[in-house]
MMTF fields as JSON, N, C-alpha, C and O atoms, coordinates in Angstrom:
{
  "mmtfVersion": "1.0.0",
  "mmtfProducer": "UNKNOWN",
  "numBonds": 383,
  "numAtoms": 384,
  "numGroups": 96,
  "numChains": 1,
  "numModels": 1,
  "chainsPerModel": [1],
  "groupsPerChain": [96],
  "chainIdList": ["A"],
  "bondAtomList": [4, 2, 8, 6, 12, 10, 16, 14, 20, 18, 24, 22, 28, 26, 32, 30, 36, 34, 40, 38, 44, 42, 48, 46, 52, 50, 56, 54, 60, 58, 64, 62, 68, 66, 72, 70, 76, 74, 80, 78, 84, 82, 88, 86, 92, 90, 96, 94, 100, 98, 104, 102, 108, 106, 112, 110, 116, 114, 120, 118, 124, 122, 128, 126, 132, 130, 136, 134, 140, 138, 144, 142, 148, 146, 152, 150, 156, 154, 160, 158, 164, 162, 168, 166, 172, 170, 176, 174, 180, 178, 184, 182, 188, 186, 192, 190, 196, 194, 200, 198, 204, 202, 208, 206, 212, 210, 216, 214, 220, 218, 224, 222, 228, 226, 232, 230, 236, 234, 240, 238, 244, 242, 248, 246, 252, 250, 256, 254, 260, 258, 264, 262, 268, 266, 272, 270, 276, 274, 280, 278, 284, 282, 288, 286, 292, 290, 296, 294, 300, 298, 304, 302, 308, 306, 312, 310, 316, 314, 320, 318, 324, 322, 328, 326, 332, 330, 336, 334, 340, 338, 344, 342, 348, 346, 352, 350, 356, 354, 360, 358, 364, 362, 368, 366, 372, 370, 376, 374, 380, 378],
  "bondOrderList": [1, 1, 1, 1, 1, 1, 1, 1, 1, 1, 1, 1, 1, 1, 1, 1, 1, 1, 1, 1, 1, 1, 1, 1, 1, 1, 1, 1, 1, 1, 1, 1, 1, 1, 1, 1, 1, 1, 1, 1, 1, 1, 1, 1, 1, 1, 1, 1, 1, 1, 1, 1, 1, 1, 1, 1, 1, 1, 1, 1, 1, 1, 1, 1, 1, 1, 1, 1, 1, 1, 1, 1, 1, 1, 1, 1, 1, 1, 1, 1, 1, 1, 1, 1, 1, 1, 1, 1, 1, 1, 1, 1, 1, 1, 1],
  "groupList": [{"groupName": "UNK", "atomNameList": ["N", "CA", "C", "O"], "elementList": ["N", "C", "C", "O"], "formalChargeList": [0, 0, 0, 0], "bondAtomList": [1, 0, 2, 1, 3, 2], "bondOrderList": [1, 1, 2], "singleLetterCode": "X", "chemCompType": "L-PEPTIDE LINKING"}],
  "groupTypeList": [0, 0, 0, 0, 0, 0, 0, 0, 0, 0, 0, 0, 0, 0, 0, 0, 0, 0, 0, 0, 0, 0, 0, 0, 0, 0, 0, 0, 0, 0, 0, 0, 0, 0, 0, 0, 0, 0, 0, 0, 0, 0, 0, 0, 0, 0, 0, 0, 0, 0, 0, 0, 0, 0, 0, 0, 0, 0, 0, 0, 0, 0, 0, 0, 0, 0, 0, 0, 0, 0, 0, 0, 0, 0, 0, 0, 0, 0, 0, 0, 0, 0, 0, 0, 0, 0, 0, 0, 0, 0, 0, 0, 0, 0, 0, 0],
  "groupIdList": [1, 2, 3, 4, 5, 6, 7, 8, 9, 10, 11, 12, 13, 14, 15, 16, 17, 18, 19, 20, 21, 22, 23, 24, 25, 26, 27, 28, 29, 30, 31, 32, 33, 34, 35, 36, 37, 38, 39, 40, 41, 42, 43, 44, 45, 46, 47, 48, 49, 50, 51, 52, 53, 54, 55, 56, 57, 58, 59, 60, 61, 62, 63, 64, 65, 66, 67, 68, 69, 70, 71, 72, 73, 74, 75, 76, 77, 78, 79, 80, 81, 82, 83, 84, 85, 86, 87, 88, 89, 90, 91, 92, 93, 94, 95, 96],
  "secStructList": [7, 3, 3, 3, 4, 4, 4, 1, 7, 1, 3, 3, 7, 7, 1, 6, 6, 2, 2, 2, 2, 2, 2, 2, 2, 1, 6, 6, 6, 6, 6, 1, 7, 1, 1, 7, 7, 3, 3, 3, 3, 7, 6, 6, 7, 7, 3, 3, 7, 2, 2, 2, 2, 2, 2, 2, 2, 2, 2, 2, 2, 2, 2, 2, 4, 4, 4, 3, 3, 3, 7, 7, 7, 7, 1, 2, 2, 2, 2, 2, 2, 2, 2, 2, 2, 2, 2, 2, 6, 6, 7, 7, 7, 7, 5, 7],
  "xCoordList": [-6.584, -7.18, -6.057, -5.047, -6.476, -5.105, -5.561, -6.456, -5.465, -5.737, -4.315, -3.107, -5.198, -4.607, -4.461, -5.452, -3.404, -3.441, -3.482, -3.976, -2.886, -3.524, -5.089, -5.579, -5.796, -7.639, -7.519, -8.419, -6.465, -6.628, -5.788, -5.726, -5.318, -4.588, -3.269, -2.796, -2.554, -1.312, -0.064, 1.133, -0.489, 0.12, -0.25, -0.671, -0.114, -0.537, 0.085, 1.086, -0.147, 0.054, -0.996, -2.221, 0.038, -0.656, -0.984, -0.676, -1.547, -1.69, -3.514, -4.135, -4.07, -5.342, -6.368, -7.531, -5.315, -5.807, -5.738, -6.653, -4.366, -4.368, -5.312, -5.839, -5.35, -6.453, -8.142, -9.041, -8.195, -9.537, -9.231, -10.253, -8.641, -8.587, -8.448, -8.686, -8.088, -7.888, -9.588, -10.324, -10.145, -11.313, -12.482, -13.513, -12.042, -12.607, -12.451, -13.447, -11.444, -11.273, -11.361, -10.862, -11.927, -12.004, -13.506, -13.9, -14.051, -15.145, -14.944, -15.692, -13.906, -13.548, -12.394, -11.866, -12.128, -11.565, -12.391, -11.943, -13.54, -14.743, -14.69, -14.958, -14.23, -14.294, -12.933, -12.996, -11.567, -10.921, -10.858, -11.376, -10.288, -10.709, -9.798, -8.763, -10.47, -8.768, -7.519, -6.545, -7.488, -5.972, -5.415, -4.306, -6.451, -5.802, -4.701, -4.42, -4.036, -2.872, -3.702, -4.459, -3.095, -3.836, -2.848, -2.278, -2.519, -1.997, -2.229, -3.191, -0.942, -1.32, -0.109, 1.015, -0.636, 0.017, 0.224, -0.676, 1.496, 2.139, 2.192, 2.669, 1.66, 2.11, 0.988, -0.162, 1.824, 1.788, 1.488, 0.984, 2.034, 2.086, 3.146, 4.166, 3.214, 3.911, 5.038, 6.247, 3.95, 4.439, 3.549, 2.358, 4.932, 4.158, 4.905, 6.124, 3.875, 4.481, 4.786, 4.121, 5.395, 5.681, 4.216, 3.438, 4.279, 2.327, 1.209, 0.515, 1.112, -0.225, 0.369, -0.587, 1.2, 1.396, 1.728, 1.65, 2.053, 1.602, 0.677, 0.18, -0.4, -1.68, -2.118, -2.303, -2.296, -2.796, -1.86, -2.414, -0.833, 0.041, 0.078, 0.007, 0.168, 0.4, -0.505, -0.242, -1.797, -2.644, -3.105, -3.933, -2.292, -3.074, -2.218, -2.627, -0.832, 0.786, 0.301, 0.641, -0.312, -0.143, -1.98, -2.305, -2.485, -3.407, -3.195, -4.007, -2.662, -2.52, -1.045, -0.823, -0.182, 1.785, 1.563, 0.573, 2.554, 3.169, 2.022, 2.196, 0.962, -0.572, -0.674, -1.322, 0.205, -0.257, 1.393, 2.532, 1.141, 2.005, 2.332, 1.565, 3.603, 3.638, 4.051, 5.094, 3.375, 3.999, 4.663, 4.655, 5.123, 5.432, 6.204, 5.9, 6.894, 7.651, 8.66, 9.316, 9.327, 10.263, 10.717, 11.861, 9.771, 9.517, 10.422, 9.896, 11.602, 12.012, 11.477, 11.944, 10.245, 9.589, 9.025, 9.319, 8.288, 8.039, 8.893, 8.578, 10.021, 11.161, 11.547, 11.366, 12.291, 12.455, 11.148, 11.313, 10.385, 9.057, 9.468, 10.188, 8.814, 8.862, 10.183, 10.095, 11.31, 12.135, 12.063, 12.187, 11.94, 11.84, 10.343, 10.485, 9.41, 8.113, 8.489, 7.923, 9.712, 10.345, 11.289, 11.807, 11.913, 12.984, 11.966, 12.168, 11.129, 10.244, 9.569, 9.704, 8.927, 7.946, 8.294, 7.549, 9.859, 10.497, 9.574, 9.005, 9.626, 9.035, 9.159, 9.42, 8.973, 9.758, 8.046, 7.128, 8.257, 7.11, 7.53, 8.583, 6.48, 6.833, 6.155, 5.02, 7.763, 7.634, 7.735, 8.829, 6.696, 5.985, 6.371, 5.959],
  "yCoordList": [0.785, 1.597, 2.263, 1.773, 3.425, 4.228, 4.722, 5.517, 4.709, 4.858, 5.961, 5.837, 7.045, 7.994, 7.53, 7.689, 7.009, 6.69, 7.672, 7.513, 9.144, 10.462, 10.676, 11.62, 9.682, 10.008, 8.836, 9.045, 7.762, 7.77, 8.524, 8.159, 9.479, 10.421, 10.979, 10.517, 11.79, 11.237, 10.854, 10.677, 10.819, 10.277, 8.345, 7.979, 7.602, 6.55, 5.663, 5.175, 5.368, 5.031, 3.828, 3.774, 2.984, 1.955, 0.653, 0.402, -0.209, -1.773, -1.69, -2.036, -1.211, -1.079, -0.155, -0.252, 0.745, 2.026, 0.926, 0.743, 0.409, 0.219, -1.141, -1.547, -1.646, -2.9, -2.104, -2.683, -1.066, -0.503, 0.19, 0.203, 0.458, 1.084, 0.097, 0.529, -0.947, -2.206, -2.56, -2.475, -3.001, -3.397, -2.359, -2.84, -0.739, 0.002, 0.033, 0.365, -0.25, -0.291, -1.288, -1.162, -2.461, -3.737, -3.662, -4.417, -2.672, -2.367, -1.823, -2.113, -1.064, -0.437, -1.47, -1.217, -2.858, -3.711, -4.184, -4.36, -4.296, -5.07, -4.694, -5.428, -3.159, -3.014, -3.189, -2.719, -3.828, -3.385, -4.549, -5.53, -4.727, -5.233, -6.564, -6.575, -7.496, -8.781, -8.404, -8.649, -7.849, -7.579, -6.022, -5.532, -5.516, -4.0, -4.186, -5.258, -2.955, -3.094, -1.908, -0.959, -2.553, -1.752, -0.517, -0.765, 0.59, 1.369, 2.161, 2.916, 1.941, 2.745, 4.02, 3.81, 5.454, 6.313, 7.064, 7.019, 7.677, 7.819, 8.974, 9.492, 9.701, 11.418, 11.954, 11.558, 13.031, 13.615, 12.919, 13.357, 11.69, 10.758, 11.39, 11.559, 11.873, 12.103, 11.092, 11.156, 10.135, 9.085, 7.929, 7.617, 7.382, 5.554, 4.548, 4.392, 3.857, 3.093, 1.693, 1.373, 0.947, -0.821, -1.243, -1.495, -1.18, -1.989, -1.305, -2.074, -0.155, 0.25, -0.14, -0.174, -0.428, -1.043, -2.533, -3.177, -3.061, -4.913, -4.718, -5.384, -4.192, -4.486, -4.092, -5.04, -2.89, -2.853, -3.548, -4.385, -3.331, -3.682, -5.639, -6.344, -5.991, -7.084, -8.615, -9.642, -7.912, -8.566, -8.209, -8.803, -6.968, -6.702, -7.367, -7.573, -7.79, -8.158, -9.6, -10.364, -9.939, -11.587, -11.932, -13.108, -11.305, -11.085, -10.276, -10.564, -9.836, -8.844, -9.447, -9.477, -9.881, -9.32, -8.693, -7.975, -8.916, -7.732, -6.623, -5.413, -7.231, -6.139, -4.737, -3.7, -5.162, -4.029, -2.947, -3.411, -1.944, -0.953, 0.195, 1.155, 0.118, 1.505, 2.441, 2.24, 3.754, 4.831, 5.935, 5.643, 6.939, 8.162, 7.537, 7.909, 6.846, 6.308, 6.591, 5.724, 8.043, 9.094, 9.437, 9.815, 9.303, 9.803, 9.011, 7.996, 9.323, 8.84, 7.101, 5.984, 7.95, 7.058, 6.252, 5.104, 6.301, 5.435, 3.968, 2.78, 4.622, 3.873, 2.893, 1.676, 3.879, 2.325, 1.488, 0.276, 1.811, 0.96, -0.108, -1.068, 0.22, -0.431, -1.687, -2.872, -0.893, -1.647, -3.13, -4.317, -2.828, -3.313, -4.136, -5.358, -3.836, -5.02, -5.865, -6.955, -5.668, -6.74, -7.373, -7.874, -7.647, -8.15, -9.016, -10.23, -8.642, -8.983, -10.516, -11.67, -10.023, -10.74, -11.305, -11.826, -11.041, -11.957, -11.817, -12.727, -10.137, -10.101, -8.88, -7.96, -8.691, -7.588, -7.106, -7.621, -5.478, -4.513, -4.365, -4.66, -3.908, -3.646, -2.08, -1.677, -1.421, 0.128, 1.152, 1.387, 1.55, 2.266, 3.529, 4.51],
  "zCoordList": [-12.027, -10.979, -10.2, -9.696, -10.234, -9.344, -7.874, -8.16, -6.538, -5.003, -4.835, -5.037, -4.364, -3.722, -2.227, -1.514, -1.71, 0.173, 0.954, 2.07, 0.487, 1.393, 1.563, 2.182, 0.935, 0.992, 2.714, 3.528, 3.086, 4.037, 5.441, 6.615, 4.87, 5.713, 5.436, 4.398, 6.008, 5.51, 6.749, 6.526, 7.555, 8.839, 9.016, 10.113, 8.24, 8.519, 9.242, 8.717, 10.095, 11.558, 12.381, 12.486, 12.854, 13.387, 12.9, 11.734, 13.578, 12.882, 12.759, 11.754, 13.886, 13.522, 12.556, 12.165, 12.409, 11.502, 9.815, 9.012, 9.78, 8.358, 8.174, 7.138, 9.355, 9.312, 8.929, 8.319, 9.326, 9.343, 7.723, 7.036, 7.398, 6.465, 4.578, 3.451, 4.935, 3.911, 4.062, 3.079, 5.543, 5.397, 4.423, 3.953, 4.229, 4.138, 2.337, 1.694, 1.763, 0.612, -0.106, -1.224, 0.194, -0.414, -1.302, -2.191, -0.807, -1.661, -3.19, -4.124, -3.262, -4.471, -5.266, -6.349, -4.309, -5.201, -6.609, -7.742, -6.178, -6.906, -8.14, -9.091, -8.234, -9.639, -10.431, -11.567, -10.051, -10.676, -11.429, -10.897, -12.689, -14.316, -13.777, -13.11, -14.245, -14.133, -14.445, -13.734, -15.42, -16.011, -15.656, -15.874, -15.112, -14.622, -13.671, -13.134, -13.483, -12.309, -11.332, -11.541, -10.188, -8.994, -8.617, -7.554, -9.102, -8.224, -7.398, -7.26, -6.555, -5.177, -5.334, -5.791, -4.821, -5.192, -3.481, -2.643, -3.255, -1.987, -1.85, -0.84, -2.947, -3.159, -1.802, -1.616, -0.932, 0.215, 1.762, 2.796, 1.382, 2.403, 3.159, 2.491, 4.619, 5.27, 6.099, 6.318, 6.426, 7.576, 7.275, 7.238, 7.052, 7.027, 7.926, 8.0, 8.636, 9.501, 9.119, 8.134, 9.46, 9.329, 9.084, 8.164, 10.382, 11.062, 9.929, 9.263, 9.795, 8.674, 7.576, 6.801, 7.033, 5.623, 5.669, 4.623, 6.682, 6.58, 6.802, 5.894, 7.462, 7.577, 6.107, 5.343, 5.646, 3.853, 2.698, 1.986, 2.528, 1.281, 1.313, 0.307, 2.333, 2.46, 1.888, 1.261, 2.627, 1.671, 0.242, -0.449, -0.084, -1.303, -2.258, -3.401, -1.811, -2.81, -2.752, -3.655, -1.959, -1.908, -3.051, -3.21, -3.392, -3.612, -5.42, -6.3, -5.544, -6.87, -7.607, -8.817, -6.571, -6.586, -7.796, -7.938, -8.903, -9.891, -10.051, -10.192, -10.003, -10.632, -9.573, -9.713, -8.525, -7.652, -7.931, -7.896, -8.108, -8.684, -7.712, -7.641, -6.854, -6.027, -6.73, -7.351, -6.859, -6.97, -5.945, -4.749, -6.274, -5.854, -3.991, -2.857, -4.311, -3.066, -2.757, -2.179, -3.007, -2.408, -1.248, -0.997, -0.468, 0.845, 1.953, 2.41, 2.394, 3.212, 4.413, 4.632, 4.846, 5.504, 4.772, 5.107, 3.846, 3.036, 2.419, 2.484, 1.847, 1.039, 2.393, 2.382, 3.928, 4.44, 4.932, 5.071, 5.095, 5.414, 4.416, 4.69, 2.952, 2.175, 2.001, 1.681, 2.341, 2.444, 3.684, 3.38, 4.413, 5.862, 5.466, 5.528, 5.203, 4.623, 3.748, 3.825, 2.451, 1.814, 2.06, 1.062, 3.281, 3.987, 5.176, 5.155, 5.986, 6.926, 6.324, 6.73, 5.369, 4.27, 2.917, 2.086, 2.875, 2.036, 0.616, 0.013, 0.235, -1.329, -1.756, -0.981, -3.172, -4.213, -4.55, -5.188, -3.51, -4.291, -6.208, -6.774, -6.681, -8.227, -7.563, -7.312, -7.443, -7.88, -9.486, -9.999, -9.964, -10.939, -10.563, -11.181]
}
C-alpha cells in the first residue's frame, strides 16, 4: 500500500494535527495485506515537523518496523526530522 502524506497537507505541523491525522488513517490500515509493505511517500511535502511525525510515523514503525517504507525523503525538513525521530526514539526508518 502506498500513502501519499500531501493528501494530509503539505505543511505538516504540530502534535495534534498528526495525532488527528494517524487517527484518521487507521481506517485504510485494515486493508493492507500481512506481508505488504506500507509506504509512505513525502513527494511535495513542504514542512514536516518533529511533533506531527512522532505523532504518525511512530506508531506506525513500532507497529509495521521494516514493512513500513519511506519514500521521496529529500526534502531538507524532512531528512532532519527524520533524522532527529531516530536518535529521539532510538530506531532505523527503512528508507525506499
Amino acid at each position: 500500500m502506498q500513502v501519499e502524506l500531501k493528501k494530509f497537507g503539505t505543511t505538516l505541523l504540530s502534535r495534534q494535527n498528526g495525532r488527528e491525522a494517524f487517527a484518521a488513517f487507521q481506517s485504510n490500515l485494515a486493508s493492507l495485506g500481512e506481508k505488504e509493505d506500507l509506504k509512505l511517500d513525502f513527494e511535495g511535502i513542504i514542512t514536516f515537523s518533529p511533533s506531527w511525525g512522532d505523532e504518525f510515523l511512530s506508531p506506525l514503525i513500532k507497529q509495521y518496523g521494516s514493512r513500513m517504507v519511506l519514500m521521496n525523503t529529500g526534502n531538507p525538513s524532512v531528512k532532519a526530522t527524520l533524522e532527529l525521530l531516530e536518535k529521539i526514539n532510538q530506531l532505523t526508518f527503512n528508507v525506499g
